[in-house]
C-alpha positions as CSV (number, residue, x, y, z in Angstrom):
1,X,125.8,96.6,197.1
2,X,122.9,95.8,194.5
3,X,124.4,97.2,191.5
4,X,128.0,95.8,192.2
5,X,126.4,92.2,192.5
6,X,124.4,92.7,188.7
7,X,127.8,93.2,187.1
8,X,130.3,90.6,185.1
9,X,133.8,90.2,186.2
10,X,134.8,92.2,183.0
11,X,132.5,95.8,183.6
12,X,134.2,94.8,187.7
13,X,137.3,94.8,186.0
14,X,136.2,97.8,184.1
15,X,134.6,99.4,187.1
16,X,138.4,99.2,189.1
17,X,140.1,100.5,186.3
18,X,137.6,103.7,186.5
19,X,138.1,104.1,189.8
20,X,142.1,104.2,190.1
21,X,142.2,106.5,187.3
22,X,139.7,108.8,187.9
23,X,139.7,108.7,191.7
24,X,135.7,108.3,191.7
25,X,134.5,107.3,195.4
26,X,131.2,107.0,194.8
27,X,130.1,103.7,193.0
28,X,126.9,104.8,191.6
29,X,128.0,107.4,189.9
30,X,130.7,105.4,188.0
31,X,128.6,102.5,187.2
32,X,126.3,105.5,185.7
33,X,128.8,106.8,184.1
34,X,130.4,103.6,182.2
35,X,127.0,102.9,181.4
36,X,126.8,106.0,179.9
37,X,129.4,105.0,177.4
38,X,128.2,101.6,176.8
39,X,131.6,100.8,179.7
40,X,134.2,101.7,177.2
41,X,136.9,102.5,179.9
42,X,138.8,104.9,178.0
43,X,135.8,107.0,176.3
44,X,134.2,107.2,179.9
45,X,137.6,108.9,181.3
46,X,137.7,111.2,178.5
47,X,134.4,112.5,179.4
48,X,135.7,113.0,182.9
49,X,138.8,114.6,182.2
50,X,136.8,116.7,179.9
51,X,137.4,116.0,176.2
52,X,135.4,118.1,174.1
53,X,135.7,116.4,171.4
54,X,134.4,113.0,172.9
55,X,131.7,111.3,170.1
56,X,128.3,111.5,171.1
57,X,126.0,108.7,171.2
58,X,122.3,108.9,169.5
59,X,120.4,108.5,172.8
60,X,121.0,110.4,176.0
61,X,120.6,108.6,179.3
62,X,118.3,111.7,180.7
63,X,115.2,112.7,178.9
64,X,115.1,111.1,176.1
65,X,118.3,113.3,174.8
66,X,120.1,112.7,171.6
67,X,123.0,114.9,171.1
68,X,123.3,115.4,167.3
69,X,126.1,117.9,167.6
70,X,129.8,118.6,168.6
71,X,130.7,121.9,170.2
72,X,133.9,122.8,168.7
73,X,137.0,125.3,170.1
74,X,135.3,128.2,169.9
75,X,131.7,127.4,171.4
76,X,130.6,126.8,168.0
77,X,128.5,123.9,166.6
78,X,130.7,121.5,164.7
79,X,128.3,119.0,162.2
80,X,131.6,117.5,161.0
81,X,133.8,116.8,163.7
82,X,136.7,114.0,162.7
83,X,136.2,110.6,165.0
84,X,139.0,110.2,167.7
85,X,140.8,106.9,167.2
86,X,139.7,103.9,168.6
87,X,141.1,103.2,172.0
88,X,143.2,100.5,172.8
89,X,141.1,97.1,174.0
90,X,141.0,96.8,177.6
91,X,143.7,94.3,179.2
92,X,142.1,90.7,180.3
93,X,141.2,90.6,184.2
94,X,143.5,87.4,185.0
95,X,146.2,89.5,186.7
96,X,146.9,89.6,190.1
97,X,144.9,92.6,192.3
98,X,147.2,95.4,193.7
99,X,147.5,96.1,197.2
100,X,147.2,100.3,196.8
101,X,145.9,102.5,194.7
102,X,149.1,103.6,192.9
103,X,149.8,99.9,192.4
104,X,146.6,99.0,191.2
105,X,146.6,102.0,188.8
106,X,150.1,101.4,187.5
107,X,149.7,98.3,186.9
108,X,146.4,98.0,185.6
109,X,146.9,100.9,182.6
110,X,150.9,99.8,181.8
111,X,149.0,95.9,181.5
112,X,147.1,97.0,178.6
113,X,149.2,96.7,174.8
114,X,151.2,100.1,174.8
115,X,152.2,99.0,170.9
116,X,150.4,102.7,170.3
117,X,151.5,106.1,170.7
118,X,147.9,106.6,172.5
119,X,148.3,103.7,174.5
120,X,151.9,105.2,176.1
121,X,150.4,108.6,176.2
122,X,147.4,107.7,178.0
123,X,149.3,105.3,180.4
124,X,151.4,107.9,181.6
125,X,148.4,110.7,181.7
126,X,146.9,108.0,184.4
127,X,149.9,107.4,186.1
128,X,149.8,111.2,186.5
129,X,146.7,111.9,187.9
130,X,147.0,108.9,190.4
131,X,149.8,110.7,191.7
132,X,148.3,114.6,191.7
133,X,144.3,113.5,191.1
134,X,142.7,117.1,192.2
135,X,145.9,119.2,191.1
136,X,145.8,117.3,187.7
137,X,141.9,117.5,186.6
138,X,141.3,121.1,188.0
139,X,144.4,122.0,185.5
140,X,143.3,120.2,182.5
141,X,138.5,120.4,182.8
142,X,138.7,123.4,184.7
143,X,136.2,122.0,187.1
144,X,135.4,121.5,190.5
145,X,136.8,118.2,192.0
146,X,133.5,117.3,193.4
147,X,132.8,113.6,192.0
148,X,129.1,113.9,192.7
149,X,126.1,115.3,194.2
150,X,126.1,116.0,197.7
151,X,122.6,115.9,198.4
152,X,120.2,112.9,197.8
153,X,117.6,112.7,195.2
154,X,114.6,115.1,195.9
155,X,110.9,116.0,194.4
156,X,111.5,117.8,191.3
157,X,109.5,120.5,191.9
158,X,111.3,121.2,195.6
159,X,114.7,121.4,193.9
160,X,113.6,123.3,191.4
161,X,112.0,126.2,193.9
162,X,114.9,125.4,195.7
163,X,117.5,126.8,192.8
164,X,115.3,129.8,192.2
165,X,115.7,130.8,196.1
166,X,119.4,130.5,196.6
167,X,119.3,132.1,193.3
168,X,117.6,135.4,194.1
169,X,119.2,135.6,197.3
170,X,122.6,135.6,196.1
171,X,122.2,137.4,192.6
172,X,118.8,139.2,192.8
173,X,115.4,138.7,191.1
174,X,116.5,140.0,187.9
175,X,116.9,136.8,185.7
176,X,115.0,134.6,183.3
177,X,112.0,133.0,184.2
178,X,112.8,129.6,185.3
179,X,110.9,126.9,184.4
180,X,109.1,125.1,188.0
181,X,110.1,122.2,187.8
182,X,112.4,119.0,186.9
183,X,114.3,118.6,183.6
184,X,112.6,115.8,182.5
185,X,109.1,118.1,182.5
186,X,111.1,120.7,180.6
187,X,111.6,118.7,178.2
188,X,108.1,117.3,177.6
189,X,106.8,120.8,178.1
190,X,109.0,122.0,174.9
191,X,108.7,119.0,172.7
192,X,104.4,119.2,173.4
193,X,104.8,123.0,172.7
194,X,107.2,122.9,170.0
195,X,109.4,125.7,172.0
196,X,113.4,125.8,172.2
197,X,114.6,125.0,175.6
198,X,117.6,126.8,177.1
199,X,119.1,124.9,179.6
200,X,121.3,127.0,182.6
201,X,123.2,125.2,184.5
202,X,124.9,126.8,187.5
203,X,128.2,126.0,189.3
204,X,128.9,128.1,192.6
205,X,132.5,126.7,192.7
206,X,133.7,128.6,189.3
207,X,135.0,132.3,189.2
208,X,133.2,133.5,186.4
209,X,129.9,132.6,187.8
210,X,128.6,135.5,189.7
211,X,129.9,137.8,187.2
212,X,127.6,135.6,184.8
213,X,125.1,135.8,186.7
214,X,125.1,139.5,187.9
215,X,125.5,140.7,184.4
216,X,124.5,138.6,182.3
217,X,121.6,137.2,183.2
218,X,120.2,139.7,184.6
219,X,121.0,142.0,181.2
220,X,117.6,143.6,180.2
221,X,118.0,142.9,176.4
222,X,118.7,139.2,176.8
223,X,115.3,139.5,179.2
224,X,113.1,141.3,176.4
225,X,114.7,138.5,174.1
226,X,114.0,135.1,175.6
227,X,110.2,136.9,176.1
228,X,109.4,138.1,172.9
229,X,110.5,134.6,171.7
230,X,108.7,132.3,174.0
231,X,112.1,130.6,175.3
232,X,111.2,128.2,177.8
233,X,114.4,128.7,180.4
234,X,115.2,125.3,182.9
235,X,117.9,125.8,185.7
236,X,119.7,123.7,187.9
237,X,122.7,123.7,190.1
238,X,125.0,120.4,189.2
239,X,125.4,120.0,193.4
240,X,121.8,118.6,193.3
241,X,121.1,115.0,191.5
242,X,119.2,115.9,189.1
243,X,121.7,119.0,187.7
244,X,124.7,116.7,187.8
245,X,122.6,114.3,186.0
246,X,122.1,116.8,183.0
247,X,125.7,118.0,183.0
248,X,126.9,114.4,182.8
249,X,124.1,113.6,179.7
250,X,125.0,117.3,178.0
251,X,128.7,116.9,178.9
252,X,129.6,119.8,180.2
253,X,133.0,120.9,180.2
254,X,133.1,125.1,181.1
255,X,130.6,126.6,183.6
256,X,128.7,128.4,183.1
257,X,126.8,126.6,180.7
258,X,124.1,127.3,178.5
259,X,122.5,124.6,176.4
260,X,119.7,125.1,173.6
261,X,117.3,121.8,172.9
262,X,114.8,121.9,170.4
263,X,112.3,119.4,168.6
264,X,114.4,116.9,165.8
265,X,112.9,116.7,162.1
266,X,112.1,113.2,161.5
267,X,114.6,111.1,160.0
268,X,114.4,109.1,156.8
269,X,112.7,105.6,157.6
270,X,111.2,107.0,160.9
271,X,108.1,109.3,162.0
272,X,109.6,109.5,165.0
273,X,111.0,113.6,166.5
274,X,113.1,114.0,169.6
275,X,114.4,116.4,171.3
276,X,118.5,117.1,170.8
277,X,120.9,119.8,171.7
278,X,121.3,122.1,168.8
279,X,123.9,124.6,170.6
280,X,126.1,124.9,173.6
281,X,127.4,128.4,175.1
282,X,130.6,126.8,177.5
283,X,132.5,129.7,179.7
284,X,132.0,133.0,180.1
285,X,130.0,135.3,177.9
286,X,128.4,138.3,177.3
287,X,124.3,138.9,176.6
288,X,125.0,140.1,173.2
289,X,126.8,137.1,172.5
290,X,124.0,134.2,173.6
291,X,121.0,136.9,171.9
292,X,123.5,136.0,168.7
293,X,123.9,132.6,169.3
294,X,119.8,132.0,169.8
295,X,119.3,134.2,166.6
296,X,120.9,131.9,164.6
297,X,119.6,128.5,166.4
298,X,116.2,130.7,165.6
299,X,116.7,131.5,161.9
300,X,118.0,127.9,161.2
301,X,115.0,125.7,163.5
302,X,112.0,128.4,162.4
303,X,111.5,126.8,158.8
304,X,111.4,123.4,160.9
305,X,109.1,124.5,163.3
306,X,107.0,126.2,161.5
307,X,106.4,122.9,159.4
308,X,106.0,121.1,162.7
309,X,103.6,124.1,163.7
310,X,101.3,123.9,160.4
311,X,101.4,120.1,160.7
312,X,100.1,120.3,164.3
313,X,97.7,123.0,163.3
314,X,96.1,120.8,160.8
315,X,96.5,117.7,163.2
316,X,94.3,119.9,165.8
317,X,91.5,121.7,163.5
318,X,91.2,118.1,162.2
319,X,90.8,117.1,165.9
320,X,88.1,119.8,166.4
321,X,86.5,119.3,163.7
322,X,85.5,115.6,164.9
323,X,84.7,116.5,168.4
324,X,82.8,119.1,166.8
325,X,80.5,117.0,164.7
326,X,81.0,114.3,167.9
327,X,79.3,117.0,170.1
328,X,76.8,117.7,167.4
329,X,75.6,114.3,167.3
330,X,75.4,114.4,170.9
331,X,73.9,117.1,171.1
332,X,71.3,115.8,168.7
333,X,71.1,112.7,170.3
334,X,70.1,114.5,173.5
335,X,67.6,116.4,172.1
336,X,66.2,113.3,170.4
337,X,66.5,111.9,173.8
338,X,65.0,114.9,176.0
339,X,61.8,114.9,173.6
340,X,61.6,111.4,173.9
341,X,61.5,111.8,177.1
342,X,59.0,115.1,177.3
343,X,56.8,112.5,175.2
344,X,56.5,109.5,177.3
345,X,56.1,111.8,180.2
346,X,53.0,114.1,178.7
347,X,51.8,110.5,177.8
348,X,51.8,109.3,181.3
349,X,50.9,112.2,182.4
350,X,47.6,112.0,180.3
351,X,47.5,107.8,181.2
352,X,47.7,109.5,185.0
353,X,45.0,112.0,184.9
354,X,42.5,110.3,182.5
355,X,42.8,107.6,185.8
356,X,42.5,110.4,187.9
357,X,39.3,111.5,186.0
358,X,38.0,107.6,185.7
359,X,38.4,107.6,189.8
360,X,36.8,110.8,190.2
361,X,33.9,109.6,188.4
362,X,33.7,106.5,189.4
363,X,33.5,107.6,192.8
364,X,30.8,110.0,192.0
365,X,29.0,107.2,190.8
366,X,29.5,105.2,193.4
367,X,28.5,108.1,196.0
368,X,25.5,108.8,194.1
369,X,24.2,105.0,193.8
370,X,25.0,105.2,197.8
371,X,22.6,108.4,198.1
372,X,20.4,106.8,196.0
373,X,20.0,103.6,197.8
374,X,19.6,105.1,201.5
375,X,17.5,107.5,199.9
376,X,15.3,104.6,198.9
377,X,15.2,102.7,202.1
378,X,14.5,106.1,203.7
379,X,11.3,106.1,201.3
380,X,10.7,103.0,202.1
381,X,10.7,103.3,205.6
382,X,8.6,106.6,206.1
383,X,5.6,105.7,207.8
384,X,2.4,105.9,205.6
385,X,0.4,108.8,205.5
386,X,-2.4,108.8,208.5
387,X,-5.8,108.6,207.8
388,X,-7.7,111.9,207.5
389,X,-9.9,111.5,210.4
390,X,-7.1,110.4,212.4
391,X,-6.6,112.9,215.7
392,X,-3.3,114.3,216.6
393,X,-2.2,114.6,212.9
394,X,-0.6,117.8,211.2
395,X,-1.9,118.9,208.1
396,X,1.3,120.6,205.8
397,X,1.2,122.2,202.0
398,X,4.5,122.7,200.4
399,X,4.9,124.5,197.4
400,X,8.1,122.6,195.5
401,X,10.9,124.4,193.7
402,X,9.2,123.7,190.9
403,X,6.2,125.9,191.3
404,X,4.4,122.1,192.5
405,X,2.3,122.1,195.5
406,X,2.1,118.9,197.8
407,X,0.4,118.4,200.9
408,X,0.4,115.7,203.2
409,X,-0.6,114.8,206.8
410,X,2.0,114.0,209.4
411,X,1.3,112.5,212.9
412,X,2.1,115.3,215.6
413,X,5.0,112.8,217.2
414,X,6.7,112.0,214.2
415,X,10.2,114.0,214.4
416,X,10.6,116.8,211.4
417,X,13.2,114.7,209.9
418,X,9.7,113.1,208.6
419,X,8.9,115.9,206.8
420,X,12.4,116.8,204.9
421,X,12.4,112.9,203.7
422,X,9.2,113.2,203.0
423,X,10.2,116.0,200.3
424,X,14.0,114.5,199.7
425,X,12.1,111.0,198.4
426,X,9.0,112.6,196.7
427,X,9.9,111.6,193.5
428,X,10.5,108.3,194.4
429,X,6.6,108.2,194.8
430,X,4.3,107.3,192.1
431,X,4.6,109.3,188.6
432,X,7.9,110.6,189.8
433,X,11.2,110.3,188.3
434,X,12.7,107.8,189.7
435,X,9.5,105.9,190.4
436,X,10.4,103.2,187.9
437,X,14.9,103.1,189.2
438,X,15.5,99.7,190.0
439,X,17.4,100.2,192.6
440,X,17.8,97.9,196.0
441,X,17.2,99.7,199.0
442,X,20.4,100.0,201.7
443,X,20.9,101.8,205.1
444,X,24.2,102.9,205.2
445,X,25.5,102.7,208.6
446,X,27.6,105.9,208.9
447,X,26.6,107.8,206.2
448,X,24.7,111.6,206.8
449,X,22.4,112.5,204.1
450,X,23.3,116.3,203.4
451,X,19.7,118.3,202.1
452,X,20.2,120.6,199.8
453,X,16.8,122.0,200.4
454,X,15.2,124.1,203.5
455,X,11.9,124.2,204.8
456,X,10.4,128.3,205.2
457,X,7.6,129.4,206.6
458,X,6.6,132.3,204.9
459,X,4.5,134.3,207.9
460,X,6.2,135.1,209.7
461,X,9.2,134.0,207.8
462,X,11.1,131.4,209.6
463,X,13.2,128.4,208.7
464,X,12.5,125.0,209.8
465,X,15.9,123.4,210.7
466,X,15.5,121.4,213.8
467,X,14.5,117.9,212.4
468,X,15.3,116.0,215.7
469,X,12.2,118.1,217.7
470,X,8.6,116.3,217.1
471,X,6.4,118.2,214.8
472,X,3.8,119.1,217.3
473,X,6.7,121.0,218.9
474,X,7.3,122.9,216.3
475,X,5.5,126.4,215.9
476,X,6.2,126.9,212.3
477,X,4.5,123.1,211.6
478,X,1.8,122.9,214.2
479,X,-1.2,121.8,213.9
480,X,-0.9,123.0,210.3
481,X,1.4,125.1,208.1
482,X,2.1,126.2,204.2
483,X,5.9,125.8,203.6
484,X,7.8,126.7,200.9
485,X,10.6,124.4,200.0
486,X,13.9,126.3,198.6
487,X,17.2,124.8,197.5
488,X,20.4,126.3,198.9
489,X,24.0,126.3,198.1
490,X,26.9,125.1,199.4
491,X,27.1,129.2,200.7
492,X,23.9,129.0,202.4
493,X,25.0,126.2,204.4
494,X,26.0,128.2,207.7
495,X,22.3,130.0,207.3
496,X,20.8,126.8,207.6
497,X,22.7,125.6,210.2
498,X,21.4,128.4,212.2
């Protein structure tokens, strides 16, 4: 395999050894486990026989976790527990490989120097349990002679609603309120909010397990407790990976198991917090007796916490107080923005409609020069006045809108339209207003000159619209007529039409 190929002929050597004395099968979990204890053969068999009072190292291999502590005989935290004695050096790997496992065991532990009474004890202990391995670890950990997990490695989050299932349906929904997911997010989850962490972790194969479970788990008191003081519970079962994984880093000895992690104060030289095991509840035990243990984890972590609490605190409200003032200046800096903004648009808005205006007018002005100029090559055009003794002609008075009275003669087969340029252009004429305009004369092709004038006859009264009929076809004109010339609106339009 992989692994096996990464590792010197010594941890090989090492790795043998393991395995004939502790009759390990699977290989991964003995190369984690000699890892574990930096492969020093005889503290990693220890911890697999069960030796409670094994030396911790500073840094766990799951999580992050440095046990600080030593559970003593009685389930107690011991700060001061004595150092075993160093273990005997492991024997060079020049001998000979045995052709069975008792051989290879034999052999391999009575080849190490025996000069010590722990070297001949603890050759004969593994001579033992070659010869009786389940009999003999069952007798002396108490534990189940699985070596591993029997299931592969999973999504945290599946195992985890996984646990709570076969949970409820073998000891009922009464129970603390497991966290949702893997240990790993437990542990962040406590650390970011500064909460102690009980871990659970669950054994089906151990007597004293349902009884734990059914009773005391489920006891309302210890319930109301881990509630009113915001313990954040994680549970696993050590058959999956990831709970065997924690029970090897918290070295578990007794199931049921109840371990209490909370945030580290920073040690001298370092800034630095972690989170450690401060307690461990091994065996069997009543409610009252974990609500005492957490009580006094409580009482001895508050003044800690608390300090880690006020430092956050302050850490936070100084936090706020910048985004704060950050969203104040952004909040000025869009405003400074918005009426920038509401300024350069009202000025191109005004840049927009004073060229709006400057269109309109300009193409006032250039419809009026239009009307203007074919109004002046109508003028021009008109034919002049007939002579008074010439026959056929119609003799017409208009009284302007200006009180003014005109008259003028008009041939009998010139068309009316004659007569209404005749008063549209009249003060093109001499002494009128716009005698003197220099203005060129232009027909413009397309364009219909719009009177804003109409021609009455006054008796009876009728209105002279028709300028395509010849004037000696009209009634109201012929042979002579006094009109009155009155401007109209824009509302009198459809009355002229008619």
């Amino acid at each position: 395999m992989e692994a096996l190929d990464q590792l010197t002929e010594d941890q090989k050597g090492i790795l043998q050894n393991y395995l004939a004395v502790t009759g390990q099968n699977d290989l991964e979990v003995a190369i984690l486990a000699l890892e574990h204890h930096s492969w020093q053969l005889e503290t990693a068999v220890q911890a697999q026989f069960g030796d409670t009072r094994m030396p911790s190292r500073p840094d766990e291999a799951l999580g992050g976790l440095g046990v600080d502590h030593i559970a003593n005989d009685e389930g107690g935290v011991d700060d001061h527990a004595p150092p075993l004695p160093p273990p005997p050096p492991p024997a060079p790997r020049q001998a000979p490989r045995p052709t069975s496992t008792f051989s290879r065991s034999f052999l391999s532990w009575f080849s190490w120097p025996i000069n010590t009474i722990w070297g001949v004890t603890w050759s004969f202990l593994a001579y033992f349990y070659t010869l009786f391995p389940q009999t003999f670890r069952q007798a002396i950990t108490g534990q189940s002679t699985r070596s591993g997990p029997s299931r592969p490695p999973q999504d945290p989050a599946s195992v985890a609603a996984r646990f709570l299932r076969e949970y409820e349906e073998s000891y009922g929904a009464t129970h603390p309120n497991f966290y949702a997911g893997g240990y790993s997010a437990a542990l962040n989850r406590a650390k970011n909010d500064l909460k102690f962490l009980v871990v659970y972790l669950h054994s089906d194969e151990h007597d004293a397990t349902e009884k734990f479970c059914k009773e005391t788990l489920s006891d309302s008191d210890l319930l109301s407790y881990l509630r009113t003081n915001d313990f954040l519970v994680w549970g696993g079962n050590v058959k999956e990976t990831e709970g065997f994984q924690v029970a090897t880093t918290l070295q578990t000895v007794r199931y049921p198991f109840i371990g209490v992690i909370a945030l580290s104060q920073p040690t001298s030289g370092s800034s630095a917090t972690k989170m450690v095991l401060i307690d461990r509840i091994e065996g069997p035990s009543t409610a009252e007796q974990i609500i005492q243990r957490l009580t006094q984890q409580v009482t001895r972590q508050s003044a800690a916490l608390e300090r880690l609490r006020a430092e956050r605190r302050e850490r936070d409200m100084a936090r706020e107080i910048r985004q704060q003032q950050d969203d104040a200046y952004q909040q000025s800096l869009r405003a400074d923005r918005e009426k920038a903004r509401q300024q350069k648009e009202a000025r191109e808005a005004a840049e927009l409609k004073k060229k709006e205006q400057e269109r309109i007018e300009a193409e006032k002005e250039a419809a009026l020069t239009r009307r203007e100029r074919h109004l002046k090559f109508l003028f021009e055009n008109l034919p002049e006045e007939p002579a008074v003794g010439e026959s056929g002609c119609a003799r017409l008075s208009f009284k302007l809108w200006n009180g003014e009275r005109v008259i003028r003669r008009f041939r009998g087969d010139e068309p009316v339209e004659h007569v209404y340029i005749f008063i549209e252009t009249i003060e093109f004429r001499e002494n009128g207003s716009k005698a003197e305009l220099q203005l060129e004369a232009e027909e413009h092709v397309g364009y219909k000159h719009e009177y804003d004038f109409v021609l009455i006859s006054p008796f009876p009264r009728t209105k002279v619209t028709d300028r395509e009929k010849q004037i000696k076809d009209e009634h109201a004109l012929w042979p002579s007529a006094s009109l009155v010339v009155e401007l109209v609106d824009e509302n009198a339009d459809e009355d002229i039409q008619e």
